[in-house]
Backbone as a ProteinNet text record, in pm:
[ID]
protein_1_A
[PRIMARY]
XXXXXXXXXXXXXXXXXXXXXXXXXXXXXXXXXXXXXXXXXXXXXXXXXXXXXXXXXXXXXXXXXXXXXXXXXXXXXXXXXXXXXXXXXXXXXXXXXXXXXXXXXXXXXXXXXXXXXXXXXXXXXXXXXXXXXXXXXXXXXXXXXXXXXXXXXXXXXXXXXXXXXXXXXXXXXXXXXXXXXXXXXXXXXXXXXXXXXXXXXXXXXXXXXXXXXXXXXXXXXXXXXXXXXXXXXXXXXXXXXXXXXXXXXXXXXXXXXXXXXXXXXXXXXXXXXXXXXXXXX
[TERTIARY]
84	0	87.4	47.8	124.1	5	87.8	51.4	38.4	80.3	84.7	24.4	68.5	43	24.2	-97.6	-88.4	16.7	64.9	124.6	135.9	227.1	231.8	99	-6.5	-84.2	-29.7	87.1	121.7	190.3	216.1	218.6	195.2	51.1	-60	-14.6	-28.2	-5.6	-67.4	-276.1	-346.7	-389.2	-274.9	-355.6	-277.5	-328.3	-319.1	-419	-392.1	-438.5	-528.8	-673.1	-775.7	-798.2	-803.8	-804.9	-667.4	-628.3	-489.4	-527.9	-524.1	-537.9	-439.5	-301.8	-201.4	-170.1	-183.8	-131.8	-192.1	-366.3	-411.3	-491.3	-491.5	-541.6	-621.1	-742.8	-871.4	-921.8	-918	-952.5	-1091.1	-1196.3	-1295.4	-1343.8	-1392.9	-1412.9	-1218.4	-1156.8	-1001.9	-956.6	-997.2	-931.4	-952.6	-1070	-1048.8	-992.2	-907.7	-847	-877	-908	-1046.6	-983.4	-888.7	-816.5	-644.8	-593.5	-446.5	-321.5	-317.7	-207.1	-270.8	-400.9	-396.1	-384.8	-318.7	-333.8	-383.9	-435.6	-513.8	-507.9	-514.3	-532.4	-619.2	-724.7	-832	-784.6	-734.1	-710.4	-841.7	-806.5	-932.2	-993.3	-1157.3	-1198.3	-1204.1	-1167	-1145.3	-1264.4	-1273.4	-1398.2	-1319.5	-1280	-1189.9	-1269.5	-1261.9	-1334.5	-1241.3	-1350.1	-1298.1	-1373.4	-1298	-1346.2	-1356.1	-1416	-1366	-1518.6	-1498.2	-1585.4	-1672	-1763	-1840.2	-1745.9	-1721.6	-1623.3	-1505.6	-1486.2	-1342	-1276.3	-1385.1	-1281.6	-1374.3	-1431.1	-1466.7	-1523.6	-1668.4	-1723.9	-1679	-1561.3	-1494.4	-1424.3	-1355	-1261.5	-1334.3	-1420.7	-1510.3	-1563.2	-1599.7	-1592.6	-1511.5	-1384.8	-1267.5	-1268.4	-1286.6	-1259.2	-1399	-1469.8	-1586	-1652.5	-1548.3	-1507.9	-1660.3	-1707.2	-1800.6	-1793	-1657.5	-1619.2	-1650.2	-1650.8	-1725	-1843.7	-1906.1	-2021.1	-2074.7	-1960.7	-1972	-1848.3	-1811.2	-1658.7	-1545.3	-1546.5	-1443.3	-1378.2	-1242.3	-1075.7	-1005.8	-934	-834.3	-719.6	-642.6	-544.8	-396.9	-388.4	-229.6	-271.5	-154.1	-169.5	-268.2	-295.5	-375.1	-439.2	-481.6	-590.2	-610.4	-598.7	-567.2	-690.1	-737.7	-804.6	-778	-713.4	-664.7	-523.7	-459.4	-300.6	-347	-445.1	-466.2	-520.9	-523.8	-557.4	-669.2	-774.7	-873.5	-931.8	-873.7	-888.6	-933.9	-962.6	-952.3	-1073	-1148	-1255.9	-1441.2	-1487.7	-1635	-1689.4	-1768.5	-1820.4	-1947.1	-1965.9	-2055.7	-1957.9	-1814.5	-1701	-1698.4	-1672.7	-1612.8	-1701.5	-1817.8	-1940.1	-1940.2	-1873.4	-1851.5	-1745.8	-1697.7	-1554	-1528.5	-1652.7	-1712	-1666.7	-1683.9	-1670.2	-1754.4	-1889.6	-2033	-2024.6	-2059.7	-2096.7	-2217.5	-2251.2	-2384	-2358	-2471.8	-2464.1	-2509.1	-2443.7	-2519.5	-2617.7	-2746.2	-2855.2	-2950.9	-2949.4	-3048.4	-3099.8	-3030.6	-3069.3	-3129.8	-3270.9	-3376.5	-3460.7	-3470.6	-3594.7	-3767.8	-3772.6	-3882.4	-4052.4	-4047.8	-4160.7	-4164.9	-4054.8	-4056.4	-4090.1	-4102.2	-4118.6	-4016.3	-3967.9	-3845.1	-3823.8	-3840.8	-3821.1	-3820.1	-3809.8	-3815.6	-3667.3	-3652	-3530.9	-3399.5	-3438.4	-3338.4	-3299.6	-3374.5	-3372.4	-3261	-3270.9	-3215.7	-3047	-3037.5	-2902.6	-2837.8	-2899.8	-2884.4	-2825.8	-2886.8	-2869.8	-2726.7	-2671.2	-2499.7	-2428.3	-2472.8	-2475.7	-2563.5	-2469.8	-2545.9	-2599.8	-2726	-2690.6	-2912.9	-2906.5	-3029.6	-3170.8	-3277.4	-3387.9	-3371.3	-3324.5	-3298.6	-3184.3	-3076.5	-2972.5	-3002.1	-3080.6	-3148.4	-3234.9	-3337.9	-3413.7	-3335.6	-3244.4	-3157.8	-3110.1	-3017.3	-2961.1	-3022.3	-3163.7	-3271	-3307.5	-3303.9	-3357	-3215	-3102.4	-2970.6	-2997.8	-2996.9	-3042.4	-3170	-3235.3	-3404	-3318.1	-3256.9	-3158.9	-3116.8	-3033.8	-2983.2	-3075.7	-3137.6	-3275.9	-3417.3	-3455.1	-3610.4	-3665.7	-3653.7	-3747.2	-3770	-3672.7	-3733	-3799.5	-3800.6	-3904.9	-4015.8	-4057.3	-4200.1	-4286	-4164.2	-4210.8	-4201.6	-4106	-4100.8	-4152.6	-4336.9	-4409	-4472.4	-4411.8	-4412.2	-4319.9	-4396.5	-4323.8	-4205.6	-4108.4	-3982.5	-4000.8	-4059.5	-4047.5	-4170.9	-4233.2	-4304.9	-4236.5	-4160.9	-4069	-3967.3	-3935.8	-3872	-3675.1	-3682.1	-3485.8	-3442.4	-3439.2	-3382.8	-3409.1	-3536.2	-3546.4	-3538.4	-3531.4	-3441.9	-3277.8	-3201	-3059.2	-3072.7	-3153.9	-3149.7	-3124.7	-3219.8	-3268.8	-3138.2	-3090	-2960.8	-2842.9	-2851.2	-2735.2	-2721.6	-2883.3	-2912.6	-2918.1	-2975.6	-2924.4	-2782.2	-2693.2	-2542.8	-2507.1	-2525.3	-2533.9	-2566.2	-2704.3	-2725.3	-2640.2	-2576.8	-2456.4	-2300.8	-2312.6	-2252.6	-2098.7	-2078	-1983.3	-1862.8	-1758.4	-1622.6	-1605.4	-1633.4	-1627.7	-1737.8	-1784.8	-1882	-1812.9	-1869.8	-1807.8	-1966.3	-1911.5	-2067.6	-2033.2	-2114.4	-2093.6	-2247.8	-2150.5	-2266	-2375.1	-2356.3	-2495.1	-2556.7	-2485.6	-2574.5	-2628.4	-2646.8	-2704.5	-2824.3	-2895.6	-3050.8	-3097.4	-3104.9	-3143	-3110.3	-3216.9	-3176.7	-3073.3	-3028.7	-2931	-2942.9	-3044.6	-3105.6	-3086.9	-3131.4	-3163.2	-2978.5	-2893.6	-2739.8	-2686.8	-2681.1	-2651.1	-2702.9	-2836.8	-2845.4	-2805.1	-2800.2	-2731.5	-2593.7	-2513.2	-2372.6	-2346.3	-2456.9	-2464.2	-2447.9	-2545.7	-2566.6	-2395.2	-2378.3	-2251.6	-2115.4	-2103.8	-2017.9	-2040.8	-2189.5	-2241.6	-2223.6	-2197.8	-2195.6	-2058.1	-1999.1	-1825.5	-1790.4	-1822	-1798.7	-1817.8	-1941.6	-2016.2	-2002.1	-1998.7	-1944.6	-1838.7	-1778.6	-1633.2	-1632.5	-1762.3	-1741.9	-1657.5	-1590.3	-1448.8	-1562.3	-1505	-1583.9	-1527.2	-1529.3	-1475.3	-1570.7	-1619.1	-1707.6	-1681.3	-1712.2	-1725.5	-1858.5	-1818.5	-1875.7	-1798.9	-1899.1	-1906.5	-1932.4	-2003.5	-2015.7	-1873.4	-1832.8	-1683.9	-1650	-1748.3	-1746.7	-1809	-1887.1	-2004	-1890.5	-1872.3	-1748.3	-1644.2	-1570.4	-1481.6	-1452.3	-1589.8	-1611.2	-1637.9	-1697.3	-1692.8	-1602.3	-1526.2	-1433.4	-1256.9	-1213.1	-1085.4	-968.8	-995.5	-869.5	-971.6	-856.9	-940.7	-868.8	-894.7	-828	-911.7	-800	-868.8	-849.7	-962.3	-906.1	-986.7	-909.9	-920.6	-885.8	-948.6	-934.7	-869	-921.7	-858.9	-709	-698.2	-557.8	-535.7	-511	-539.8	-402.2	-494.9	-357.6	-350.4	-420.9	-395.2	-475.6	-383.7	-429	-426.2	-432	-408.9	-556.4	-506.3	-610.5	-740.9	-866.6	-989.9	-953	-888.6	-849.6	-765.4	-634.1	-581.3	-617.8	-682.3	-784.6	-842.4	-916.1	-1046	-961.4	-854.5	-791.2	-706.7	-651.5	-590.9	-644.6	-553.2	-621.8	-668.6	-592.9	-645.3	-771.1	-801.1	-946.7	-1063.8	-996.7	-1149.4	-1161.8	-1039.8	-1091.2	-1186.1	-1116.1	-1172.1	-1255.5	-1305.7	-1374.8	-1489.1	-1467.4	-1551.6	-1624.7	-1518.6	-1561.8	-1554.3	-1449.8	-1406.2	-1278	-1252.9	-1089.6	-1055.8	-953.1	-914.8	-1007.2	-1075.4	-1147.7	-1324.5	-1341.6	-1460	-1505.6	-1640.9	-1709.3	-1659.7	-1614.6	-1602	-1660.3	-1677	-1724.6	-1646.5	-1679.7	-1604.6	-1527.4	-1604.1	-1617.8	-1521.5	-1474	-1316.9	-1231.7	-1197	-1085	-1048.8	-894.3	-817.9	-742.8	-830.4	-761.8	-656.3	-621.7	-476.9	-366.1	-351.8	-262.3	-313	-418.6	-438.1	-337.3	-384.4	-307.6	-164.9	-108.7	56.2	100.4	32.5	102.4	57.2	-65.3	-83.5	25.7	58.4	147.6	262.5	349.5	438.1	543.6
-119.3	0	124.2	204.3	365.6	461.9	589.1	677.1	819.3	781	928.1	885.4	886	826.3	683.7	647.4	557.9	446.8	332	264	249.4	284.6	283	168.9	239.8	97	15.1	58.5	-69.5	-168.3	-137.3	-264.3	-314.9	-304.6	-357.7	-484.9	-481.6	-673.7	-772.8	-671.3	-789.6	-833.6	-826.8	-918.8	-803.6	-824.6	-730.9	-627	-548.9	-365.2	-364.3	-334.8	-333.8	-166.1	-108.3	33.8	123.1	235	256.1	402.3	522.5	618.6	687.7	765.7	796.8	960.7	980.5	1098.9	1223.4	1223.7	1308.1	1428.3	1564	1671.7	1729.2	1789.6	1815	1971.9	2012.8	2123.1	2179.1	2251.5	2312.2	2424.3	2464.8	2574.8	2702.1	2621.4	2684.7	2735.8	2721.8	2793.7	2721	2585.6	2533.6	2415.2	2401.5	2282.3	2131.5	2062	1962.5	1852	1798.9	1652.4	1680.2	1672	1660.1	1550.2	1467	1360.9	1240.6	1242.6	1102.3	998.9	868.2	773	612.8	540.6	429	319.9	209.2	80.9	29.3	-22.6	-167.3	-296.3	-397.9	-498.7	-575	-618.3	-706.2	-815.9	-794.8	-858.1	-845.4	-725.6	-647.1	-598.6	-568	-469.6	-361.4	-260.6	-153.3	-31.3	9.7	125.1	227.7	366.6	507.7	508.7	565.2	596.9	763.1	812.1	939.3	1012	1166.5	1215.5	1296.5	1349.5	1449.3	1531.2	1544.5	1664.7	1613.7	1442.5	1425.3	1399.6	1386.7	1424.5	1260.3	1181.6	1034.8	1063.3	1151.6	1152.3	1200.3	1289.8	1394.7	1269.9	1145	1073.5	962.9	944.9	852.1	930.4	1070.4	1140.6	1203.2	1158.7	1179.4	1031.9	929.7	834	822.5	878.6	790.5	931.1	1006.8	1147.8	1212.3	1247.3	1310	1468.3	1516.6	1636.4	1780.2	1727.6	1831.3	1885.4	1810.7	1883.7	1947.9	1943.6	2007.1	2101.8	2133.6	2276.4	2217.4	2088.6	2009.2	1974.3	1959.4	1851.1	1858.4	1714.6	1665.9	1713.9	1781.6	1892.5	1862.4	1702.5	1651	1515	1439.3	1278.1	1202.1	1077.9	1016.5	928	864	773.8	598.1	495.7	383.8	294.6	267.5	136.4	16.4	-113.4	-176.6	-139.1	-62.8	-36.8	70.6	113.7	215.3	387.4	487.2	618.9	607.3	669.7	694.3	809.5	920.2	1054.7	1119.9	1110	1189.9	1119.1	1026	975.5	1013.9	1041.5	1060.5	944.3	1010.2	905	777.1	813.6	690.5	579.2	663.1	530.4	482	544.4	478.5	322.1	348.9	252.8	134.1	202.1	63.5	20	38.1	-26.5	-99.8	-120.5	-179.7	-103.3	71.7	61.5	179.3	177.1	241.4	262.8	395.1	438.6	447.3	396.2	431.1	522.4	650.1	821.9	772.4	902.6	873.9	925.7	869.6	929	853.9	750	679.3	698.9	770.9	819.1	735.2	745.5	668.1	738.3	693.6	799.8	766.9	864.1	838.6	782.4	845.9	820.7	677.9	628.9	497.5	380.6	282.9	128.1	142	-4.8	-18.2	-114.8	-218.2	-266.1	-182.6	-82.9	22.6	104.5	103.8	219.8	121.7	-65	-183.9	-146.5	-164.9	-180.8	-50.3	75.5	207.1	174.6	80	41.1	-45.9	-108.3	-181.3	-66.4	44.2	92.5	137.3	104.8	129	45.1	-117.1	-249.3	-236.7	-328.7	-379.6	-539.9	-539.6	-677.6	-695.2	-864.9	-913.9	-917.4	-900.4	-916.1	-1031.8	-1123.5	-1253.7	-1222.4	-1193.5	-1149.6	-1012.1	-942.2	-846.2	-915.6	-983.9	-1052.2	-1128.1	-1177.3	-1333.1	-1203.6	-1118.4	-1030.1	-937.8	-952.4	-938.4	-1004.7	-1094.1	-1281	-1273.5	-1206	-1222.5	-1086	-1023.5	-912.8	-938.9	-1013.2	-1087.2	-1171	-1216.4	-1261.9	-1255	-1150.9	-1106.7	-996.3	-968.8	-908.6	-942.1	-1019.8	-1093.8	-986.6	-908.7	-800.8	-675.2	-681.4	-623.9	-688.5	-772.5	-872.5	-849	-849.7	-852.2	-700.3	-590.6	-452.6	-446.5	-526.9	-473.3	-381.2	-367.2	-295.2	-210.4	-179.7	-42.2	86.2	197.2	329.7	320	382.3	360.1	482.8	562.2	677.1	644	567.6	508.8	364.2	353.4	229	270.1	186.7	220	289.1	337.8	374.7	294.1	124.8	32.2	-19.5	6.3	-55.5	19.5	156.8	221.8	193.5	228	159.8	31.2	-13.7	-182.7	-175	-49.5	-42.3	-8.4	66	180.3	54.7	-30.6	-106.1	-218.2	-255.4	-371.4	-323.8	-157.4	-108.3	-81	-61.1	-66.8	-244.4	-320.8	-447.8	-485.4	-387.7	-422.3	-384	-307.6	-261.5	-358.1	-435	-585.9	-539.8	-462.7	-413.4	-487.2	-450.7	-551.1	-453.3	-330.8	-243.7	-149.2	-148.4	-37.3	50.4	161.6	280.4	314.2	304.9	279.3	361.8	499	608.8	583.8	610.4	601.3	493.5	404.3	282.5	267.5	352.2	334.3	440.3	561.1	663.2	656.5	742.9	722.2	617.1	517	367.8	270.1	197.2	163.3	62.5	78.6	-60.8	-225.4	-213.4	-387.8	-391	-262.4	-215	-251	-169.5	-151.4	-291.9	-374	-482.1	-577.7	-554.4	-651.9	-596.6	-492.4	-423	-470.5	-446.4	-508.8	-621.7	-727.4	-892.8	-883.8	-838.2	-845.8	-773.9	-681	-636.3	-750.4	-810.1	-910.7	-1015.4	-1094.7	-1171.5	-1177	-1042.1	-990.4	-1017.6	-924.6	-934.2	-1118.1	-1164.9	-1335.5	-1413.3	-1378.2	-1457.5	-1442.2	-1329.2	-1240.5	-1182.7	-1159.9	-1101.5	-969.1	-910.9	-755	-688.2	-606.2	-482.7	-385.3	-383.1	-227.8	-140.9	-60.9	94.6	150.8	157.8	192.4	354.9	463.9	525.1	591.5	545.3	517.4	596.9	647.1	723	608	521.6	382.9	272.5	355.9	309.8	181.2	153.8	13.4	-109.9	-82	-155.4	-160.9	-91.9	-97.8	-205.4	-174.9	-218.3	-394	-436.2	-559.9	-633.6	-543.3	-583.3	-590.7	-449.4	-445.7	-486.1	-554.9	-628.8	-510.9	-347.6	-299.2	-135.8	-90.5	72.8	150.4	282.7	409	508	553.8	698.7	807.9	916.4	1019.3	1172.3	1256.5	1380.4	1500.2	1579.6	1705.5	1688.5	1620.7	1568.9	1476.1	1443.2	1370.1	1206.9	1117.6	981.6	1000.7	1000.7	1026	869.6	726.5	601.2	531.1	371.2	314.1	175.8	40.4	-69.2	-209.3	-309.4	-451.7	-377.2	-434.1	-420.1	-424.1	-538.3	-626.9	-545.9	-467.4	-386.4	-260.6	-225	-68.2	-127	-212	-246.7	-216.6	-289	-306.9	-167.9	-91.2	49.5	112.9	166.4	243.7	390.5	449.5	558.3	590.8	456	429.8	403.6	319.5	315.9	406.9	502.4	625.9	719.5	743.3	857	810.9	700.8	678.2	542.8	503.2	432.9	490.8	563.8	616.9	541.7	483.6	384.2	379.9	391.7	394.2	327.7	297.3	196.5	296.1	404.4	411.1	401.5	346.3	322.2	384.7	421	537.5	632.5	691.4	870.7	958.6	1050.7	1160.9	1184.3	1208.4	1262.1	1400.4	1478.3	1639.4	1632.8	1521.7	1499.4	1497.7	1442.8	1431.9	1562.2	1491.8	1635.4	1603	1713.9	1672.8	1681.6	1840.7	1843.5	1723.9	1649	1567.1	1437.3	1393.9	1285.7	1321.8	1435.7	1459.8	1460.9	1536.4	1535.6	1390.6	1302.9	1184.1	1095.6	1106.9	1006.5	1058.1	1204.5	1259.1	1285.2	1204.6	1269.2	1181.1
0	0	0	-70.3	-54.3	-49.7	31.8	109.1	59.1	-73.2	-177.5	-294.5	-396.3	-526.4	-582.5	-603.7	-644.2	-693.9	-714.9	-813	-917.4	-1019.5	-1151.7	-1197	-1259.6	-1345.9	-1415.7	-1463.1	-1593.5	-1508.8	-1364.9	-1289.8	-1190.9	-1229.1	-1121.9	-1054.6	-914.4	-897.5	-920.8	-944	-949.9	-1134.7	-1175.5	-1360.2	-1410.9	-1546.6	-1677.1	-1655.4	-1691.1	-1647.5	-1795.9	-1784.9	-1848.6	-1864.1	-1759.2	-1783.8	-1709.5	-1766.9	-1663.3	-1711.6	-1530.4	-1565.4	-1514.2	-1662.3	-1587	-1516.1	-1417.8	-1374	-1435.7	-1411.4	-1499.2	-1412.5	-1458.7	-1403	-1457.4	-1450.7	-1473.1	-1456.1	-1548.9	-1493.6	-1543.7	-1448.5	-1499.2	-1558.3	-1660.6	-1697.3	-1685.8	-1778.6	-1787.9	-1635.3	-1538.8	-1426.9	-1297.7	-1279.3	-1116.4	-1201.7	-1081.5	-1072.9	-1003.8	-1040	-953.1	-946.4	-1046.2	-1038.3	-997	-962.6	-955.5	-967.8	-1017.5	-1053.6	-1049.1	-1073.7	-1002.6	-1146.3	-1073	-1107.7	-1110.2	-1117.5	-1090.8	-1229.6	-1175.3	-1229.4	-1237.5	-1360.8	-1329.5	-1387.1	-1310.8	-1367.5	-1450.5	-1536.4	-1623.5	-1500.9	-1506.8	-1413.9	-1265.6	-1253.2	-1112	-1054.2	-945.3	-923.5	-793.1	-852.4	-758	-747.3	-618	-598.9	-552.6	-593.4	-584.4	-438.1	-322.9	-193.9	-206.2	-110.3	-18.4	-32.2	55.9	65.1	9.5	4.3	-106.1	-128.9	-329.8	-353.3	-355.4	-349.9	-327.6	-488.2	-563.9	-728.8	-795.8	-689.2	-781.7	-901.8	-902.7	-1021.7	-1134.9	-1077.2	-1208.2	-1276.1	-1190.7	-1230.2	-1323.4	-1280.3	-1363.2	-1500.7	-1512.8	-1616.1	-1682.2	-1623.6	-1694.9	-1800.5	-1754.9	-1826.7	-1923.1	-1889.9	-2015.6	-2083	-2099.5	-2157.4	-2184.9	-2038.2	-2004.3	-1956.1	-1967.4	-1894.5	-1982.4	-2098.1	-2183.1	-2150.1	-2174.4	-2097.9	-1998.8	-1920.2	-1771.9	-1750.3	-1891.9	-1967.6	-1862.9	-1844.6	-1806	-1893.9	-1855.6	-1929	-1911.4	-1939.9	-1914.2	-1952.8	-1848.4	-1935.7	-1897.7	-1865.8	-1840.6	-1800.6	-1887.7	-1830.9	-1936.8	-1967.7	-2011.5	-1977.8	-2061.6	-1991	-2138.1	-2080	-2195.5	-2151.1	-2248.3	-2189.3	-2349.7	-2242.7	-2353.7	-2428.7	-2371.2	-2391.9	-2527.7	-2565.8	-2608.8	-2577.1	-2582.9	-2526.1	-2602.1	-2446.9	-2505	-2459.2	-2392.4	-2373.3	-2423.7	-2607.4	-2696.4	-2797.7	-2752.7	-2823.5	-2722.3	-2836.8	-2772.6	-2678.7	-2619.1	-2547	-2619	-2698.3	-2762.3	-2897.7	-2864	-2945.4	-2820	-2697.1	-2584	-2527.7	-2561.8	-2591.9	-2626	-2729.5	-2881.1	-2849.1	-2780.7	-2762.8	-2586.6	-2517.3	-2413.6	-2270	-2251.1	-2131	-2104.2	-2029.4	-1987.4	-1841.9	-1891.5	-1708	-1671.2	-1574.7	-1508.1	-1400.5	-1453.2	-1399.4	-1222.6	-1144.8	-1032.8	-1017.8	-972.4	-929.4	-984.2	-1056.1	-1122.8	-1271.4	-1364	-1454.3	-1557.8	-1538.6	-1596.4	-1704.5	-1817.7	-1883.4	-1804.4	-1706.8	-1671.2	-1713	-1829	-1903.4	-1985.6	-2028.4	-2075.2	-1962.3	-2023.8	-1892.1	-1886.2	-1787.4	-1773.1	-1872.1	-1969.5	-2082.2	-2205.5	-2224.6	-2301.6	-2258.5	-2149.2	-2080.5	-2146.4	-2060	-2110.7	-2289.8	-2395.7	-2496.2	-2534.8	-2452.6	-2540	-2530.2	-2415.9	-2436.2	-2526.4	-2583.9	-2692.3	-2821.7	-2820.4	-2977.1	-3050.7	-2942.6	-3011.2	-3062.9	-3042.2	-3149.1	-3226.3	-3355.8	-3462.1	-3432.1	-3329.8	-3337	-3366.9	-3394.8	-3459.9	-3300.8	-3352	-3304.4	-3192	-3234.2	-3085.2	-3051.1	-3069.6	-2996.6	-2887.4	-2901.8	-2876.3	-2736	-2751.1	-2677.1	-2607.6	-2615.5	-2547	-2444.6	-2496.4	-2378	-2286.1	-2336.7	-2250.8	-2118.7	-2157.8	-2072.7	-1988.9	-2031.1	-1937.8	-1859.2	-1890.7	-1804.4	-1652.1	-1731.2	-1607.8	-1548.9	-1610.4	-1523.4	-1350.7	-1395.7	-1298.2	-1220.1	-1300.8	-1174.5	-1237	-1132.7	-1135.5	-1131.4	-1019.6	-989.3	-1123.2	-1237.9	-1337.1	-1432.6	-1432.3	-1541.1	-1489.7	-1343.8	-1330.2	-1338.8	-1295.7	-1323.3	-1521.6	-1593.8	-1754.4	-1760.4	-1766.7	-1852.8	-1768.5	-1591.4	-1568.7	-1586	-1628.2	-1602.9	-1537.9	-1580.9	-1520.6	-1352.8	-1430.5	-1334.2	-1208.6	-1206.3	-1088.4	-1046.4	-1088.4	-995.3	-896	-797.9	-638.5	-676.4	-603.2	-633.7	-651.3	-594.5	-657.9	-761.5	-803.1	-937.6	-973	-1024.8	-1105.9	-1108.3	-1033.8	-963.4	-1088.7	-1067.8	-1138.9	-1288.5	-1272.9	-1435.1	-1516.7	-1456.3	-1494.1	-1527.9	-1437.9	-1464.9	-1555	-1556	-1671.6	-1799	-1828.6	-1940	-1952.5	-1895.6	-1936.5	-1953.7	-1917.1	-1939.2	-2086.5	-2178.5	-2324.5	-2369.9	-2334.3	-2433.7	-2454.7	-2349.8	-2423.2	-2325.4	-2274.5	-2219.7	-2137.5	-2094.6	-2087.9	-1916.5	-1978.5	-1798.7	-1767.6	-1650	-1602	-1500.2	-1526.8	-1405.6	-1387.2	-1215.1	-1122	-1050.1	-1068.8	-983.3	-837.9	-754.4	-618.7	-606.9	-621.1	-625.1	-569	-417.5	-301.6	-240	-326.2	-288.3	-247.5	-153.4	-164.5	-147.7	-97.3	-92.9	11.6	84.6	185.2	188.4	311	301.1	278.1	262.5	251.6	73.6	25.1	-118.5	-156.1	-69.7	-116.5	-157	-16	-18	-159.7	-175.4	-289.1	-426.4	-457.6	-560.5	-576.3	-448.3	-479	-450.5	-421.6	-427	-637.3	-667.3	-832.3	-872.8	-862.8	-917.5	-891.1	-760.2	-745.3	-840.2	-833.4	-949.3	-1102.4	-1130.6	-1261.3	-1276.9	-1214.5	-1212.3	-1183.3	-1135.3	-1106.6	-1240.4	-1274.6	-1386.6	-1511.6	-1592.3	-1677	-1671.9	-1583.1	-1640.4	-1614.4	-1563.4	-1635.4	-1509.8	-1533.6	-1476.2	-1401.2	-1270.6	-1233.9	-1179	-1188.1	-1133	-1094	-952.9	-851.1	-741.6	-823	-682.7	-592.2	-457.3	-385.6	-242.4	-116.6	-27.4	48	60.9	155	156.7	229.8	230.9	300.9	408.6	492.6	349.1	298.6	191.9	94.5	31.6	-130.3	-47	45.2	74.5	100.5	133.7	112.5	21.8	-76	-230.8	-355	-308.3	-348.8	-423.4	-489.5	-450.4	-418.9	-501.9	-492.9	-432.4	-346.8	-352.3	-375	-379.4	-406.4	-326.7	-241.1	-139.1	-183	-224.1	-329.9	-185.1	-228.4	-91.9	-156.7	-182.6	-218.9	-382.8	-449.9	-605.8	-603.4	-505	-474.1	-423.6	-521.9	-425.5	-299.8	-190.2	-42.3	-5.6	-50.5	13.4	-124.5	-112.6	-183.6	-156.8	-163	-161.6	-147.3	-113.7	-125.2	-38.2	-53.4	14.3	148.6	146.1	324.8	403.2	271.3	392.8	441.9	347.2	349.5	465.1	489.5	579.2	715.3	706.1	857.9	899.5	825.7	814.7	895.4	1026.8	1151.7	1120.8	999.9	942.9	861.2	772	718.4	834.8	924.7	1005.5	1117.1	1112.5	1248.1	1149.9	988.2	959.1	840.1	778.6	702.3	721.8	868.4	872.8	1001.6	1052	1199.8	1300.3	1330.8	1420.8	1472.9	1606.7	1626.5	1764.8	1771.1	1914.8	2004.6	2070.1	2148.8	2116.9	2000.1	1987.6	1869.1	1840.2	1737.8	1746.7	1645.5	1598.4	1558.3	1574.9	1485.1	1389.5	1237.2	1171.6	1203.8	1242.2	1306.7	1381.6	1475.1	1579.8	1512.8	1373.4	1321.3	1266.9	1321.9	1289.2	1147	1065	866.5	850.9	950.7	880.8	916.2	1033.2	1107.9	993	943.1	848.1	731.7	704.2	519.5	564.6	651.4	648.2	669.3	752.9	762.7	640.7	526.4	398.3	359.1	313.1	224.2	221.5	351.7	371.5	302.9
[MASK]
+++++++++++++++++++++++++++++++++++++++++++++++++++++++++++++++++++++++++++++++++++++++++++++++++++++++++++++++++++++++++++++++++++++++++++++++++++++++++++++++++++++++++++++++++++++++++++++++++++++++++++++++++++++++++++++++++++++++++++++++++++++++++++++++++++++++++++++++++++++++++

C-alpha cells in the first residue's frame, strides 16, 4: 500500500491492467483545478473502488474516463488515460461505448416516461446486433434481476430507487460491455436495497467477467466488495491498496468508517490536517 500516489498501473499486482489512468489533471471551466495527478489501475476482471468524501474528485474521475467532462466545460489537461493499452482521452463518449466501457450516472438516470423494458432496450442501440440477440440479452439481463421482469411494462419513473438503480445497470449491461463505471450505487437507498445491488454487481463481475470501477461514499459496503481501492481527498489519491488492507488500516477506520481503538467517531473529531501530512508525507 502507498501513502501518496498511487502505483504505476502498468504494474498492477493484481492481472493485466484493463483500464490505466495515468497521472491526470482536470480542470474546470479553464481555471479550477479539480483533479491533480492522479493515477489508478483496473485490472481485467477487477472490481476496484474510488473511496472518499463528497467533492473528493470520484465523479470527475469517472468522467474523466468515459469522456463526459465536456459537458460540464471540463478537461483533461495533463496525463492520459488507456483502456486496452490504447488512449482513449480523446474519443467521444458513444465510441467509448462501442468499444465496451459504460458508465452508469449517479442518481439513477432513468428515462422516466418509458417502462423499464423500453429504458433496457435504449441500451442496446450502439450495437449492430439481430432481433434474438437483442431478446436473449434481454432474458440475461431478467436474469440477474427478477425483480425487473415482473415490473417490464411499468413506467420507469413510478418504480422504487432500486429498481431504477437496477434499471440503470441492466441497461449498461445491453450494451454488451467488458467495464462499467458505477458512480454512487448506493445513494438514496436503503441498506437492505445496497446490499443486494452489490450482491448483483459481485455476481456480474464473477459470472461475466465484467471490470468495475465503482465510486462510492459507503466506504465500509465498497470495501467488502471491493478487490482494490483508491482513497481520493481534495482531487488527490492520499492512500491506496487490497480491500483487506484498506479495511484493517487504523487511518481508514478512524476517519472513514468512523471507528478507532477508542470506539465510534465523529467525523467532526478528526483532525484533517494531522491525516493529510502523515498520507502525504
Amino acid at each position: 500500500m502507498t501513502a501518496s500516489a498511487a502505483a504505476s498501473p502498468a504494474t498492477s499486482p493484481q492481472g493485466e491492467v484493463l483500464l490505466a489512468v495515468n497521472n491526470i489533471e482536470v480542470i474546470y471551466d479553464h481555471v479550477i483545478l479539480v483533479l491533480k495527478g492522479v493515477s489508478l489501475a483496473l485490472p481485467r476482471g477487477r472490481i476496484v473502488a474510488l473511496l472518499g468524501g463528497n467533492g473528493a474528485g470520484k465523479t470527475t474521475t469517472l468522467k474523466a474516463v468515459s469522456n463526459l467532462l465536456a459537458s460540464e466545460r471540463g478537461e483533461v489537461t495533463k496525463g492520459s488515460i488507456e483502456f486496452k493499452g490504447e488512449r482513449i482521452d480523446r474519443l467521444n463518449p458513444s465510441e467509448l461505448v462501442k468499444r465496451g466501457v459504460v458508465q452508469v450516472m449517479e442518481g439513477r438516470h432513468c428515462f422516466q416516461h418509458l417502462t423499464v423494458e423500453e429504458n433496457l432496450l435504449t441500451g442496446a442501440f450502439t450495437r449492430s446486433a439481430s432481433r434474438g440477440e437483442i431478446k436473449a440479452d434481454l432474458e440475461r439481463v431478467y436474469a440477474f434481476f427478477p425483480r425487473l421482469k415482473v415490473r417490464r411494462a411499468s413506467q420507469s419513473g413510478y418504480t422504487s430507487g432500486g429498481e431504477q438503480q437496477m434499471t440503470a445497470i441492466g441497461r449498461a449491461l445491453m450494451a454488451r460491455p467488458t467495464t462499467i463505471l458505477l458512480d454512487e450505487p448506493s445513494m438514496g437507498l436503503a441498506p437492505q436495497v445496497v446490499e443486494e445491488i452489490f450482491e448483483i454487481v459481485r455476481d456480474l463481475n464473477a459470472r461475466e467477467g465484467v471490470s468495475f470501477l465503482l465510486a462510492e461514499q459507503n466506504t465500509m459496503v465498497a470495501l467488502r466488495y471491493a478487490d482494490y481501492g483508491y482513497i481520493l481527498e481534495n482531487g488527490r489519491i492520499v492512500m491506496d491498496g487490497d480491500a483487506e488492507s484498506l479495511r484493517s488500516n487504523q487511518d481508514v477506520k478512524e476517519f472513514y468508517l468512523g471507528l478507532s481503538s477508542a470506539g465510534r467517531k465523529s467525523f467532526r473529531d478528526a483532525k484533517h490536517y494531522r491525516r493529510r501530512k502523515r498520507w502525504l508525507a
